[in-house]
N, CA, C and O atoms as a Tinker XYZ file with bonds, in Angstrom:
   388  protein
     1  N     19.272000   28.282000  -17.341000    73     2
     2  CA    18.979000   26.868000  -17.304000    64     1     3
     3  C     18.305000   26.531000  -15.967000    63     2     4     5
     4  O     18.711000   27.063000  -14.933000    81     3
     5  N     17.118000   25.518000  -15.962000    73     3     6
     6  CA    16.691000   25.578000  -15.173000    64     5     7
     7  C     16.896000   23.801000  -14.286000    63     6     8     9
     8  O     16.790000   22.751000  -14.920000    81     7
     9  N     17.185000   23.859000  -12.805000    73     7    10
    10  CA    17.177000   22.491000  -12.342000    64     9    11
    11  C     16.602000   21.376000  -12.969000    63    10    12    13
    12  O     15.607000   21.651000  -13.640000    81    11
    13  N     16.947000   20.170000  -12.945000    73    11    14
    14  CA    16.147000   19.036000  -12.920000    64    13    15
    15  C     15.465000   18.694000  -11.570000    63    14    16    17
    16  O     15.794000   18.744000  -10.385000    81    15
    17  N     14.099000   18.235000  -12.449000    73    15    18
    18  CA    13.226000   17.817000  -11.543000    64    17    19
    19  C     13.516000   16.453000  -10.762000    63    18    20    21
    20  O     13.363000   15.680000  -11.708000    81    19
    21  N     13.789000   15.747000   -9.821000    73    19    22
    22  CA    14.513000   14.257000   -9.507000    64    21    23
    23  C     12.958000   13.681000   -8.616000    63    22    24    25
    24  O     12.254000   14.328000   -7.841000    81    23
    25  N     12.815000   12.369000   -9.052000    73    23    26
    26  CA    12.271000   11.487000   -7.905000    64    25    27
    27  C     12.107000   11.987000   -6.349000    63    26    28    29
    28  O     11.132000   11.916000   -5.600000    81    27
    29  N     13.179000   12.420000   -6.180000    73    27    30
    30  CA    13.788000   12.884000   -4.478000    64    29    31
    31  C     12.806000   13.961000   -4.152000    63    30    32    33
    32  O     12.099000   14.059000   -3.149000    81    31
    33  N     12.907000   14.860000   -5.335000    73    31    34
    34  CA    12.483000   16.063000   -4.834000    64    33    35
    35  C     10.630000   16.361000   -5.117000    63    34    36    37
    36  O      9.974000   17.299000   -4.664000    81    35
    37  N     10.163000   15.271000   -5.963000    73    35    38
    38  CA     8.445000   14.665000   -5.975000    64    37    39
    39  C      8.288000   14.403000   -4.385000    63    38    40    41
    40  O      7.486000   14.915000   -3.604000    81    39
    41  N      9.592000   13.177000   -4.081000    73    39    42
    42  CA     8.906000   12.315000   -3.099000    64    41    43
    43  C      8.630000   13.846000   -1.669000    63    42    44    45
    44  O      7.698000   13.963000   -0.873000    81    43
    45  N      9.822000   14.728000   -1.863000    73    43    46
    46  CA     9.892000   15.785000   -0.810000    64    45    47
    47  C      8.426000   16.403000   -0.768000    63    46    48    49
    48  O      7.805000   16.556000    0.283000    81    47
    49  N      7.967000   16.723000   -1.966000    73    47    50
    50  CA     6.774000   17.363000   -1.862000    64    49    51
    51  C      5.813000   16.989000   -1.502000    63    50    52    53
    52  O      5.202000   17.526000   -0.578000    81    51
    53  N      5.337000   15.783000   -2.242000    73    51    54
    54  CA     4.427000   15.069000   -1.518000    64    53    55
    55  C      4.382000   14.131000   -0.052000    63    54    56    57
    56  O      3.511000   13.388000    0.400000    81    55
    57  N      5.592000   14.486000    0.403000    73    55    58
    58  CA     5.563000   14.125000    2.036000    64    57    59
    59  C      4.915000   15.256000    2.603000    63    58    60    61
    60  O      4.049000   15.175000    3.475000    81    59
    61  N      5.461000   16.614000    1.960000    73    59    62
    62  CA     4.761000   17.539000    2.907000    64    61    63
    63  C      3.332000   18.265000    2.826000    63    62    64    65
    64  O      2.721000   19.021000    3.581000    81    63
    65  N      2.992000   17.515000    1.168000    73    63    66
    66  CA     1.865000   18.175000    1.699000    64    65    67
    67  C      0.472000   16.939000    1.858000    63    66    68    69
    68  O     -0.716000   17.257000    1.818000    81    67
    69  N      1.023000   15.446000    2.050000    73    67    70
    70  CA     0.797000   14.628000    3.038000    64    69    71
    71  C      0.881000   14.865000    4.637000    63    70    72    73
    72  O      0.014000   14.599000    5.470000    81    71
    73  N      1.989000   15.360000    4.813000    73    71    74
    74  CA     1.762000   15.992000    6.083000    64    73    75
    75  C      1.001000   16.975000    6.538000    63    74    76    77
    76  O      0.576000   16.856000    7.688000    81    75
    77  N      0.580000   18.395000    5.616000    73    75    78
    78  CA     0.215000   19.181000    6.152000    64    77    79
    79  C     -1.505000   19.139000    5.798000    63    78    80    81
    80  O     -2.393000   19.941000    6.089000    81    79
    81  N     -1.536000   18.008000    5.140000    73    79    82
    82  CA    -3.083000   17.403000    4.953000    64    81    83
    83  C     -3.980000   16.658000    5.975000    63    82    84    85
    84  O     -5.173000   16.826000    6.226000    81    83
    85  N     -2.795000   15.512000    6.660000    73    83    86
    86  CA    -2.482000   14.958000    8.136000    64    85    87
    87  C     -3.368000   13.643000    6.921000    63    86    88    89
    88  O     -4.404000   13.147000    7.364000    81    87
    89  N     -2.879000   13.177000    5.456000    73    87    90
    90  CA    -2.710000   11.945000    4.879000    64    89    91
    91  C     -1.789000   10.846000    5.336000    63    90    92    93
    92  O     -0.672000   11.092000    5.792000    81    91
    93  N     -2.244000    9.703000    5.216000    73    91    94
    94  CA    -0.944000    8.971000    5.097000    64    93    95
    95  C      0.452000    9.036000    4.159000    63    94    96    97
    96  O      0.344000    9.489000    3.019000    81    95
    97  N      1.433000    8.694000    4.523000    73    95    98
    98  CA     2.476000    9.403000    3.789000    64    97    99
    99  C      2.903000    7.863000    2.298000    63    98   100   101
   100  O      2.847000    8.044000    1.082000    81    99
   101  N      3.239000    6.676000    2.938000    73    99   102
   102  CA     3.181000    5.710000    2.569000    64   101   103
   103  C      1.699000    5.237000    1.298000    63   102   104   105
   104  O      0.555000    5.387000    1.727000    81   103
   105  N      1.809000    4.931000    0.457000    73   103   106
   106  CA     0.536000    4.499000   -1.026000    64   105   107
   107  C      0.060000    3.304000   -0.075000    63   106   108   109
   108  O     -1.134000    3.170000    0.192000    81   107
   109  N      0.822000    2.634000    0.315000    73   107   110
   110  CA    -0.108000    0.894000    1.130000    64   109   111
   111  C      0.538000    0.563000    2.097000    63   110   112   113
   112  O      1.682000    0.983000    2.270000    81   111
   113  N     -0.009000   -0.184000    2.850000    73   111   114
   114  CA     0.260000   -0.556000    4.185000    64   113   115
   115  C      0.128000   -2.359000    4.296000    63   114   116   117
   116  O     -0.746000   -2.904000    3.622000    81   115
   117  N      1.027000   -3.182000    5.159000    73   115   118
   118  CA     1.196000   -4.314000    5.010000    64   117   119
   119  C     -0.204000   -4.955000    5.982000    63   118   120   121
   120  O     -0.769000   -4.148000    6.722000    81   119
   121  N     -0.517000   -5.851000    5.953000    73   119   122
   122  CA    -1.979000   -6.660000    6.768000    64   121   123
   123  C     -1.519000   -7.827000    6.460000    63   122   124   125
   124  O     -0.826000   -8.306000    5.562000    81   123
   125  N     -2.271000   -8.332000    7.782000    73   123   126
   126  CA    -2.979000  -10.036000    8.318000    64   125   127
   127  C     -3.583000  -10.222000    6.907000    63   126   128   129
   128  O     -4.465000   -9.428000    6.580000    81   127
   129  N     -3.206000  -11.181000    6.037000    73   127   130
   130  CA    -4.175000  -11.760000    5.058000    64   129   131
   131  C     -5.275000  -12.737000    5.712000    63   130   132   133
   132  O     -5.100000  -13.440000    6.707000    81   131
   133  N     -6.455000  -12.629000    4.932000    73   131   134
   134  CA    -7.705000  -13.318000    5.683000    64   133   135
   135  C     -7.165000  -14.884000    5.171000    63   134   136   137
   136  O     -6.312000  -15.128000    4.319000    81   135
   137  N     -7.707000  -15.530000    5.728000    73   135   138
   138  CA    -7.802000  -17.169000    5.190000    64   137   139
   139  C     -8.160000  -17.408000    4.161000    63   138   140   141
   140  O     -9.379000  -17.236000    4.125000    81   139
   141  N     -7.629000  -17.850000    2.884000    73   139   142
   142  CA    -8.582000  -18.172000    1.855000    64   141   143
   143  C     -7.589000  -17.046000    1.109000    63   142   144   145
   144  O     -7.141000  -17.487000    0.051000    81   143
   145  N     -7.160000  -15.717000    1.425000    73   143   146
   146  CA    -6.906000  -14.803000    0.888000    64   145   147
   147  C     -5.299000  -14.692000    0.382000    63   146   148   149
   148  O     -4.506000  -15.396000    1.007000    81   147
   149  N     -4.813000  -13.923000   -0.619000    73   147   150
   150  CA    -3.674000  -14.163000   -0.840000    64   149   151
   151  C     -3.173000  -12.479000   -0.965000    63   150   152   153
   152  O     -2.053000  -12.230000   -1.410000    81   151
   153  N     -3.890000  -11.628000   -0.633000    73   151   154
   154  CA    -3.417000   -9.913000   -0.468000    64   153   155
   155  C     -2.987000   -9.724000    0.778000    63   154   156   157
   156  O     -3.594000  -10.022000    1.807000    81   155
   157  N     -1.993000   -9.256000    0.689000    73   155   158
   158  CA    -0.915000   -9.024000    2.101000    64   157   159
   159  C     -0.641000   -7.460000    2.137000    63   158   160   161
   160  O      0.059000   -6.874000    2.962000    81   159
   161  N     -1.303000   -6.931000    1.125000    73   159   162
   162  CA    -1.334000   -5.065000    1.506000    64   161   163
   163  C     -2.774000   -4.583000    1.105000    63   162   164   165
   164  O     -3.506000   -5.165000    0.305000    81   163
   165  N     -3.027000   -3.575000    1.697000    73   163   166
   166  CA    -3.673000   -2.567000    1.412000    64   165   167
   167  C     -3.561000   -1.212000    0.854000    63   166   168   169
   168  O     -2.347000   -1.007000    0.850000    81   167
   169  N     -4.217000   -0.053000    0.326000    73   167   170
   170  CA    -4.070000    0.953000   -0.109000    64   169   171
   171  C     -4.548000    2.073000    1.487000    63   170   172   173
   172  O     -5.556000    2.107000    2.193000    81   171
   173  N     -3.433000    2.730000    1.499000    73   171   174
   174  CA    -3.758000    3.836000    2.687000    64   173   175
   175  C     -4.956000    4.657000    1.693000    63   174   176   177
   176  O     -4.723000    4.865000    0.502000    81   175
   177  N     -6.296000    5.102000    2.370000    73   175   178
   178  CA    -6.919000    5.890000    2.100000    64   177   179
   179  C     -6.732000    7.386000    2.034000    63   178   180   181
   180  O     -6.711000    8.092000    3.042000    81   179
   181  N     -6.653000    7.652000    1.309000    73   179   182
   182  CA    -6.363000    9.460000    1.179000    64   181   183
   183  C     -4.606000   10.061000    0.916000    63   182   184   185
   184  O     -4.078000   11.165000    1.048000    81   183
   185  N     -4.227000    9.040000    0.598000    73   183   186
   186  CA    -2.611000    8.845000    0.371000    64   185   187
   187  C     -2.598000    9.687000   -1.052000    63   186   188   189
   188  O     -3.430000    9.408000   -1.916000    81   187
   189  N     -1.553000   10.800000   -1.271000    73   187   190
   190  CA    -1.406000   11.893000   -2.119000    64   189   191
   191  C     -0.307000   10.982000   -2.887000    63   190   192   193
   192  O      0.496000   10.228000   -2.337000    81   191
   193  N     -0.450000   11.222000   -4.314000    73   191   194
   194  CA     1.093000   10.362000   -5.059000    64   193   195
   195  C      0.933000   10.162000   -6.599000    63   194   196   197
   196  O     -0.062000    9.865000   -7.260000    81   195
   197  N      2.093000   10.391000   -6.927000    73   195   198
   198  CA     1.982000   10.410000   -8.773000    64   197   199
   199  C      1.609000    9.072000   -9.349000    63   198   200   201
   200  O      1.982000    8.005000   -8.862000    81   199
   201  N      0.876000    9.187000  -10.381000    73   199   202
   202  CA     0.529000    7.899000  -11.122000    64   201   203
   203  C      0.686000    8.059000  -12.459000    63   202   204   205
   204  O     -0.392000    8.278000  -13.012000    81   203
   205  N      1.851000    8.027000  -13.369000    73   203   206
   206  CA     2.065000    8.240000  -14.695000    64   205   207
   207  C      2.241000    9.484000  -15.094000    63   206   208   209
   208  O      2.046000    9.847000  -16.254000    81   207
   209  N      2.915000   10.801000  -13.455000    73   207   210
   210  CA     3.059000   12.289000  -13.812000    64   209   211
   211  C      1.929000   12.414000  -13.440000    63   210   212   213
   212  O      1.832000   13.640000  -13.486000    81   211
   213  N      0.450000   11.855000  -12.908000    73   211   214
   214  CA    -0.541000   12.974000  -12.284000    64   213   215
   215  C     -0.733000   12.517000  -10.838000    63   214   216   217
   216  O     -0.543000   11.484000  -10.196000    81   215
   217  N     -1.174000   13.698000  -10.625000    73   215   218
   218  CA    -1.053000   13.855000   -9.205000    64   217   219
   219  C     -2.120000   13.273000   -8.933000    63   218   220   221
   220  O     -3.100000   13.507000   -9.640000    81   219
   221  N     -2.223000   12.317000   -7.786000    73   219   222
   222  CA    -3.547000   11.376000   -7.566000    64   221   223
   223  C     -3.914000   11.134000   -5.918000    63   222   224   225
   224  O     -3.124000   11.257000   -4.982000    81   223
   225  N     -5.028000   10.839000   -5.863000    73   223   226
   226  CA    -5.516000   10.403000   -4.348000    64   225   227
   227  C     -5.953000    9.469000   -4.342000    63   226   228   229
   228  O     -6.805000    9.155000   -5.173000    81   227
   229  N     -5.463000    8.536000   -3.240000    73   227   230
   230  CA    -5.961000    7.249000   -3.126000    64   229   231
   231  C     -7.720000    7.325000   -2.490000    63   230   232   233
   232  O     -7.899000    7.879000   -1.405000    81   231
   233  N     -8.737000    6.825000   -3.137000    73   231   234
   234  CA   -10.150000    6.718000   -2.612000    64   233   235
   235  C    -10.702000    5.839000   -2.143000    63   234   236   237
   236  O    -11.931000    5.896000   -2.205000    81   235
   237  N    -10.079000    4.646000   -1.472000    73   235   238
   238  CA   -10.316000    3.166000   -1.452000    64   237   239
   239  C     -9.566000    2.289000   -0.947000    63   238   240   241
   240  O     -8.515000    2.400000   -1.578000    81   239
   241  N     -9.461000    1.561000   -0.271000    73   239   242
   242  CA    -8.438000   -0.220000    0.252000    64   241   243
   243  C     -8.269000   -0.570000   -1.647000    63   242   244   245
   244  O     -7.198000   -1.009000   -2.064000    81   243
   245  N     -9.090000   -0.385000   -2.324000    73   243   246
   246  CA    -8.678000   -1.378000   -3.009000    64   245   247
   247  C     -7.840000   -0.608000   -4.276000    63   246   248   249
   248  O     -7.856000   -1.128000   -5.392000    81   247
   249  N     -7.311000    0.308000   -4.101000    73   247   250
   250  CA    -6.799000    1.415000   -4.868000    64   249   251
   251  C     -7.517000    2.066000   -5.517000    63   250   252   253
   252  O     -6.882000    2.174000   -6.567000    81   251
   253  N     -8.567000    2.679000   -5.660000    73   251   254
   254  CA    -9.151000    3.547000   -6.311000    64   253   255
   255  C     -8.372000    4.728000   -6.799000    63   254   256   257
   256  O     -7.325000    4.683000   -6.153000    81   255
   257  N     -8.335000    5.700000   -7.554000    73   255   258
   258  CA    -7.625000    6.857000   -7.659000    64   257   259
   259  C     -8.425000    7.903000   -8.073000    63   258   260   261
   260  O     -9.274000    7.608000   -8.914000    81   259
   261  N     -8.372000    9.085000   -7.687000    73   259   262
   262  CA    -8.937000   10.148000   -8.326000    64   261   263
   263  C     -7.934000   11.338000   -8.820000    63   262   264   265
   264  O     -7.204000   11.877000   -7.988000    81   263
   265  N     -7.916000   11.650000   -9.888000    73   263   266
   266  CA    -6.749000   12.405000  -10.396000    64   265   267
   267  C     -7.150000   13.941000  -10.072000    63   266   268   269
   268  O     -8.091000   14.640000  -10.448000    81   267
   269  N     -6.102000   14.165000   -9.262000    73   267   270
   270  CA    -6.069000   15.714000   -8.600000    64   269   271
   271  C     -5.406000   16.674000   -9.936000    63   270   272   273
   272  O     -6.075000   17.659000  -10.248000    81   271
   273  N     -4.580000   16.504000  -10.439000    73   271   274
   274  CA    -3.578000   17.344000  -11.597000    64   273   275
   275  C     -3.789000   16.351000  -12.702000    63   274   276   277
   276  O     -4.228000   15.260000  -12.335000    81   275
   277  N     -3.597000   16.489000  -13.790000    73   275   278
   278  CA    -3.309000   15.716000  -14.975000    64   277   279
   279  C     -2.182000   16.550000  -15.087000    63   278   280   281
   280  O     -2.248000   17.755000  -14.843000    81   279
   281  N     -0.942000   15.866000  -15.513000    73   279   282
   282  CA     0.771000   16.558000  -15.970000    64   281   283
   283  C      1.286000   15.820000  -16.566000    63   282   284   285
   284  O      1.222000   14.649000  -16.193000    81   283
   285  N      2.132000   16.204000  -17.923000    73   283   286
   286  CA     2.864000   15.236000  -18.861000    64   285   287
   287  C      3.774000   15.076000  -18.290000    63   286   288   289
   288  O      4.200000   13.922000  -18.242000    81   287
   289  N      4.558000   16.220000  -17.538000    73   287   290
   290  CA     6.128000   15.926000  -16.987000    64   289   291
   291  C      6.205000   16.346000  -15.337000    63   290   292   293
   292  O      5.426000   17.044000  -14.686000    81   291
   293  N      7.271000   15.746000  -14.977000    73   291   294
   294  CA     7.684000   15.765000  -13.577000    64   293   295
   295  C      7.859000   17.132000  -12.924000    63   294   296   297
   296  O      7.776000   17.426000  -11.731000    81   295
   297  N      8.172000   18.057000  -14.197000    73   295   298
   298  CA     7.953000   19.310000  -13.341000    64   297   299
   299  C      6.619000   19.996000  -13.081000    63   298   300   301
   300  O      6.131000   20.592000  -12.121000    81   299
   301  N      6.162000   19.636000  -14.487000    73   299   302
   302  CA     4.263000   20.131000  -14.009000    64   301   303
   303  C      3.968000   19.328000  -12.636000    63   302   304   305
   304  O      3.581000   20.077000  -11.739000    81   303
   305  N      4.054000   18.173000  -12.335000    73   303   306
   306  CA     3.987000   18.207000  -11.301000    64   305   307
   307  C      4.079000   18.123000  -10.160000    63   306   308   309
   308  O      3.387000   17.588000   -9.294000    81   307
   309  N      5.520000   19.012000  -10.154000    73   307   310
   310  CA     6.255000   19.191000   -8.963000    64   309   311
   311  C      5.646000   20.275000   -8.533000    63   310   312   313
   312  O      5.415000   20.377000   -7.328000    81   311
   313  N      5.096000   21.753000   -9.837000    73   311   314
   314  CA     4.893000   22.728000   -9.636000    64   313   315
   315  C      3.108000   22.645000   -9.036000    63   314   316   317
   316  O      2.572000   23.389000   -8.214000    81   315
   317  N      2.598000   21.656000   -9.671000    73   315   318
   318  CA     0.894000   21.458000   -9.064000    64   317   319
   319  C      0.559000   21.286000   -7.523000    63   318   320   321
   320  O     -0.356000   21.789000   -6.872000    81   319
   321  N      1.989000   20.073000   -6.974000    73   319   322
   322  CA     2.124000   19.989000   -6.021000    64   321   323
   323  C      2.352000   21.183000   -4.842000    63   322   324   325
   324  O      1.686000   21.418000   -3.834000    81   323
   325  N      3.705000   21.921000   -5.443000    73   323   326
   326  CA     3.783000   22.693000   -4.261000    64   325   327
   327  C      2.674000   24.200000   -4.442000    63   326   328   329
   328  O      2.680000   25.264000   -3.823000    81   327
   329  N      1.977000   23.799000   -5.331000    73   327   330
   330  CA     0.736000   25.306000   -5.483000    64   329   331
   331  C     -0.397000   24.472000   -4.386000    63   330   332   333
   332  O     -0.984000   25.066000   -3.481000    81   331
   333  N     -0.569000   22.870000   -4.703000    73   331   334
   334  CA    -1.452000   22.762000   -3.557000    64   333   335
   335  C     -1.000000   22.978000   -2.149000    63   334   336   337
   336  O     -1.913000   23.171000   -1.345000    81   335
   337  N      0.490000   22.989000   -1.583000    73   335   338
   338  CA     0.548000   22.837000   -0.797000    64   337   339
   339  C      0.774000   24.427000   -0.336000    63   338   340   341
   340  O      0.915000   24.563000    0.879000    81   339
   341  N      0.807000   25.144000   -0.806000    73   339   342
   342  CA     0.761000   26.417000   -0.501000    64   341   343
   343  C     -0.779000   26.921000   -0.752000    63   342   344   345
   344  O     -1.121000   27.838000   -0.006000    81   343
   345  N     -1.317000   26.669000   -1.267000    73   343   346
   346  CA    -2.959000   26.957000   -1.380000    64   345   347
   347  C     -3.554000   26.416000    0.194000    63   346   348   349
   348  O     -4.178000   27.183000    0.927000    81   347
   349  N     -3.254000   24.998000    0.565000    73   347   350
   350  CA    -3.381000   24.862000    2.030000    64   349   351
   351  C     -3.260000   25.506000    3.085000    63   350   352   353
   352  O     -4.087000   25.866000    3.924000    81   351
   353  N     -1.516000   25.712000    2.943000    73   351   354
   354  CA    -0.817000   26.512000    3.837000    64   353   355
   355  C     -1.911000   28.194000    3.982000    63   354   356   357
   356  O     -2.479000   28.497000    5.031000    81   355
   357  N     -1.970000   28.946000    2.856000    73   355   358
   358  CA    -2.919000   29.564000    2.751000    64   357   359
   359  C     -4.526000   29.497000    3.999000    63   358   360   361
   360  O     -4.882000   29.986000    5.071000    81   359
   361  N     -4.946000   28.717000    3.121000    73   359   362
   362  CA    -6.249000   28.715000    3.519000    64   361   363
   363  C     -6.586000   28.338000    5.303000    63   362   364   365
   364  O     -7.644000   28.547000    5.898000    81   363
   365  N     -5.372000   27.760000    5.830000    73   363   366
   366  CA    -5.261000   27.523000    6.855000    64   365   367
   367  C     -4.683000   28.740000    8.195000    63   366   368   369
   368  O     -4.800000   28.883000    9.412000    81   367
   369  N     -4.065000   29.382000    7.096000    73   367   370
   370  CA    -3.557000   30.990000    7.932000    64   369   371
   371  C     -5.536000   31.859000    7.768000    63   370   372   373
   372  O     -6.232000   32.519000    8.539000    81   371
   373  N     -5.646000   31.534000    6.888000    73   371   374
   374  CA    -6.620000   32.393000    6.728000    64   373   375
   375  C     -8.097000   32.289000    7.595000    63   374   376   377
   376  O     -8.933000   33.162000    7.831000    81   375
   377  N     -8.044000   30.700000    8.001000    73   375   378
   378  CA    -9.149000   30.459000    8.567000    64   377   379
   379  C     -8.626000   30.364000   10.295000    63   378   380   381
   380  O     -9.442000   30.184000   11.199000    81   379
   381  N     -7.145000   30.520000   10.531000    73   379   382
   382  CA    -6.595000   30.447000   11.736000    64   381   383
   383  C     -6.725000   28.982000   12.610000    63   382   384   385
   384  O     -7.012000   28.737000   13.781000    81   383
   385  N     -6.332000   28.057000   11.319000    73   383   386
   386  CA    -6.710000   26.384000   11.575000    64   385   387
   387  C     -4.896000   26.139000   11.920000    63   386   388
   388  O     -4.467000   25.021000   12.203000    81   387
């Protein structure tokens, strides 16, 4: 039998390989609304994070997304996640970054 996949352990992954991307870790960030204006957040640019089970990147202030993984379930992509973040880890030994 194999673990359950939990919220906890998504959010673990994608902190780290937010971190080891040097992304923001946080999807939006709070702001000064302009005058006239009634949006009090923004979207962190380049922010790694699930959107309906796929793995996504924020491309934009105004949320844009570009889907990194498509996954039906939480473990596909728990497992997409930590292959990117070891594909990094990788490529970064390799280039001595």
């Amino acid at each position: 039998m194999t673990d359950r996949i939990t919220n906890r352990h998504i959010e673990f992954e994608l902190s780290r390989l937010n971190e080891t991307m040097g992304t923001p870790e946080e999807t939006m960030r709070k702001i000064e609304p302009e005058p006239g204006s009634h949006h009090r957040f923004r979207h962190n640019v380049g922010n790694i994070h699930l959107y309906d089970n796929n793995v996504v990147q924020t491309k934009n202030e105004s949320g844009g997304i570009a889907i990194l993984a498509r996954c039906n379930t939480k473990r596909e992509a728990h497992s997409h996640i930590q292959a990117m973040t070891e594909t990094l880890r990788q490529f970064r030994i390799h280039r001595g970054i």
